[in-house]
Each structure stands twice: as C-alpha cells, then as structure tokens.
C-alpha positions in Angstrom: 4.7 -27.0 27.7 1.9 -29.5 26.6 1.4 -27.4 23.3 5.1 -27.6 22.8 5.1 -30.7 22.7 1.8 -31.0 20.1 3.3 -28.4 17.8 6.5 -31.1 17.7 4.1 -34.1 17.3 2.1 -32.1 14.8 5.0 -31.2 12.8 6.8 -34.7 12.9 3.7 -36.3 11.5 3.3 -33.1 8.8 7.1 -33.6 7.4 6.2 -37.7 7.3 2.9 -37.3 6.4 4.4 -34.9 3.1 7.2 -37.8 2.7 4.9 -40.4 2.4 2.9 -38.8 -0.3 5.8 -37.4 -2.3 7.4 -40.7 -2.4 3.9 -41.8 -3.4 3.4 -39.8 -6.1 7.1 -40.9 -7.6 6.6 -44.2 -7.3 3.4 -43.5 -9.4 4.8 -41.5 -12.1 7.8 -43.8 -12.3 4.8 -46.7 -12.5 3.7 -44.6 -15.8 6.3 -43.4 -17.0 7.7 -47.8 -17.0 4.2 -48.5 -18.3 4.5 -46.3 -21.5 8.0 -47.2 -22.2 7.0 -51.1 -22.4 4.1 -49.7 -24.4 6.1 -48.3 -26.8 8.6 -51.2 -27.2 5.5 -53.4 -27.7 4.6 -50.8 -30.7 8.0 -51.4 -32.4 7.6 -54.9 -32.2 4.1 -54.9 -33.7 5.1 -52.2 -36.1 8.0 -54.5 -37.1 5.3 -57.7 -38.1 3.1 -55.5 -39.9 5.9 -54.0 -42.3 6.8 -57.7 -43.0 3.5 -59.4 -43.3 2.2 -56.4 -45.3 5.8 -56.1 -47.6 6.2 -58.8 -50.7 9.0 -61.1 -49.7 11.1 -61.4 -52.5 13.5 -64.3 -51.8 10.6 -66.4 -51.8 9.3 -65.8 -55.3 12.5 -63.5 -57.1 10.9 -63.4 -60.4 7.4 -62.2 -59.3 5.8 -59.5 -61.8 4.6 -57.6 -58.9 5.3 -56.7 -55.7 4.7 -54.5 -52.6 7.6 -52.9 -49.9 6.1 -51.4 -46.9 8.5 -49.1 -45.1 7.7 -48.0 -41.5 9.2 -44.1 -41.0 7.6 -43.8 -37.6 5.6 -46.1 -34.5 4.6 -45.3 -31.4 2.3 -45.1 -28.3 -0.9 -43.1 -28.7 -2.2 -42.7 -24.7 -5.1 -41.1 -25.6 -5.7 -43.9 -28.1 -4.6 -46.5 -25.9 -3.1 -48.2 -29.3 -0.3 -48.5 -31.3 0.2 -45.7 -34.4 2.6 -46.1 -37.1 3.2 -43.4 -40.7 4.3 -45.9 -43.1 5.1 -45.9 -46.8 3.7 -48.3 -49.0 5.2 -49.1 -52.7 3.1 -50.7 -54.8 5.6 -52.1 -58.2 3.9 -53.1 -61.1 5.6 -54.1 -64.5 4.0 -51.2 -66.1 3.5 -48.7 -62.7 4.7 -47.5 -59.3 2.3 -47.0 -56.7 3.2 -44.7 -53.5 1.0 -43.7 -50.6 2.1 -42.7 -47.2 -0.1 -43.6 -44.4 -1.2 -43.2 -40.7 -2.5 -46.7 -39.4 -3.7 -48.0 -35.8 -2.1 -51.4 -35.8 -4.1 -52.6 -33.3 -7.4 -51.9 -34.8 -6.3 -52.3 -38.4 -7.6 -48.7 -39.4 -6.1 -46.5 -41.6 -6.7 -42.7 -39.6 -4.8 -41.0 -42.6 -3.6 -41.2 -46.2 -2.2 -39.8 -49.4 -1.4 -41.0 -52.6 1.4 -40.7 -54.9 2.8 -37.4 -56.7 5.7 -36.4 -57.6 6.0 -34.6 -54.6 5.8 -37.5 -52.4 8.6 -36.3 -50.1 6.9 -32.7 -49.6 3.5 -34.2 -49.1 5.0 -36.5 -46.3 6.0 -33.8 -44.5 3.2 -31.3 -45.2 0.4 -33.2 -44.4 1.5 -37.4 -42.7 3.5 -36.2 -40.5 1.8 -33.3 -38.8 -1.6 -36.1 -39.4 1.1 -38.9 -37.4 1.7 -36.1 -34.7 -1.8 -35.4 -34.1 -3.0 -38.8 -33.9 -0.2 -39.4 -31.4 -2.0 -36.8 -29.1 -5.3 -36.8 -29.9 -8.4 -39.5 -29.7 -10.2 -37.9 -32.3 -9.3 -38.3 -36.4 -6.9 -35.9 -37.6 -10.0 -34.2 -39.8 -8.0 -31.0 -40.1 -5.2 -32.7 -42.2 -7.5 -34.2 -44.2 -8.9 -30.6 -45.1 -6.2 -29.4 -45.7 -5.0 -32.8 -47.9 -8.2 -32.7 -50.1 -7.5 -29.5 -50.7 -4.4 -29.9 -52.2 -5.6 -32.6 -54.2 -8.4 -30.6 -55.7 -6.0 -27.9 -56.5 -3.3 -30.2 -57.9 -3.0 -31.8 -61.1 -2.3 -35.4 -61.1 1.6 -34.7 -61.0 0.8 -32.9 -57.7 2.1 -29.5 -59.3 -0.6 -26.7 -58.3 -3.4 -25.9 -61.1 -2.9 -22.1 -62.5 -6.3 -20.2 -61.4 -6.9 -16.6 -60.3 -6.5 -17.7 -56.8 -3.5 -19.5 -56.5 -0.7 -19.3 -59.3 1.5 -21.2 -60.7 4.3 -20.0 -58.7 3.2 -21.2 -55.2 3.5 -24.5 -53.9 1.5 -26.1 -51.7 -1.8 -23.7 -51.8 -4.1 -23.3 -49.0 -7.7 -22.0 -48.7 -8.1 -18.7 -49.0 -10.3 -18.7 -45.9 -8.5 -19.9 -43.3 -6.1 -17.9 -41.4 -2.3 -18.1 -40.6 -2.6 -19.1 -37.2 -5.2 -22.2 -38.2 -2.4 -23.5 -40.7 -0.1 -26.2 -40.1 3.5 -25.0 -38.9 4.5 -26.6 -42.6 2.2 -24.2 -44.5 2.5 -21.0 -43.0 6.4 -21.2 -43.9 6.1 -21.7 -47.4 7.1 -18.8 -49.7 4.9 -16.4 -50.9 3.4 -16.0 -54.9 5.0 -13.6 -57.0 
C-alpha cells in the first residue's frame, strides 16, 4: 500500500514537474519570439532615418543641379548579427549622369557588407546577386564572400552595359555567366535557372 501511494506522489510531482517546465519553456520562446519582433520594428524605424538623412531633400533646395534618392526595398533583424540589415537602392542624378548601385548595409555599424553598381541590368542584378547577398547576411555572421564571387565575376565578364563579353567560354547568347568551375549545386537558386547557351 505504501508504494501505492509513492507511485501516486511520484507521478503527481512528474505531471507538475513536466507542467512547470513546458510552461517554462513557452513563456521563453514567447520572451524571444516578443524580443525579435520589437527588434525588427526598431530596424524599420532606423531603416526609415537612414533613407531620409542619406536621400537629397528636394523641397528644400528644388533647383539643385544634383541630387541623391535612396530607396529602402528591404530591413530587418539579423540575430546572428545582432544588428539591423537593410538592401537599399541608391540614385545618384547628375546633370550630365545617373548613378545606381544597390546595396546591403548594417545600419547600426554603418558598413556596407555588399554592393553593385549600375548596368543596364540593374533589375536582374538585384535579384541575382543583392538579394540572395541580403538573405545571407540576414542568417549569417560572416560576409556574404560567395556573392561577391560570384558578383566580380560577372563584372569581369560584362561589358560596361552589363551585357556578357563574347569569348569561347561563355557566348553571347547567355546571360548571367558563371564560372566554369563551380558546380550546379554551389550556385545560387537565381543562376542555376537561367537558360542554357545555344
């Protein structure tokens, strides 16, 4: 009867014991899970200043000869980074020139992690190599080196239009080339779909 009785006790404080910690380990995850939502409104709002300190403002001075617009596509909450990470587009007008670059910058730290510069492409090159750069930087602590392989290496087969250089390796006909050496599987998502040379 006394072991009865210890098996009921035992069990009792096993079901409580399990309650306890379960409602523990919500209460922490809702903790987190409040934490990194008020982390990312806090990114907004600093992603929001930077666009208008960093963008000309035009009612001030309507005639000026030159002027800048930064336009933020994307800002969040890097955890591993503990910072705020935003892929913005900066213009550049000139009388004489347009300037475009789209951009991966820490606006916390001030650093730019990744970048590119105009083409005619711009829209293609946004979402071949920033975004997947903006989505790895979200994830990861470390730069987005990778991206900016594979970015230098479309420059370098590019001419200044963007539009791929004719060589015996990659010909006119494919866009977007990538290095002969490295496999499908080691591509970004954006590259391996891209059509095939004639």
């Amino acid at each position: 009867m006394m072991t009865h009785k210890i098996a009921i006790i035992a069990l009792i404080a096993g079901i409580v014991l399990g309650a306890a910690a379960t409602e523990g380990f919500n209460l922490y995850r809702q903790s987190h899970a409040s934490r990194i939502f008020q982390e990312r409104l806090r990114c907004k709002a600093v992603a929001d200043a930077y666009v208008k300190a960093n963008s000309s403002d035009l009612k001030e001075d309507p005639f000026a000869k030159s002027w800048v617009t930064v336009t933020l596509d994307r800002a969040d909450y890097s955890p591993s980074r503990n910072t705020c990470v935003a892929e913005l587009e900066t213009t550049n007008w000139d009388p004489r020139i347009i300037l475009e670059n789209s951009s991966v910058q820490d606006l916390l730290s001030g650093e730019t992690l990744f970048s590119t510069k105009y083409t005619e492409h711009m829209g293609s090159v946004k979402e071949v190599y920033t975004d997947p750069a903006f989505d790895y930087v979200i994830k990861n602590a470390s730069e987005p080196v990778r991206e900016e392989q594979f970015y230098l290496y479309y420059l370098a087969h590019s001419d200044a239009k963007g539009n791929p250089k004719p060589d015996s390796k990659h010909p006119p006909s494919s866009s977007n080339p990538d290095p002969p050496s490295m496999s499908p599987a080691s591509k970004p998502k954006a590259l391996n779909n891209k059509p095939k040379p004639q």
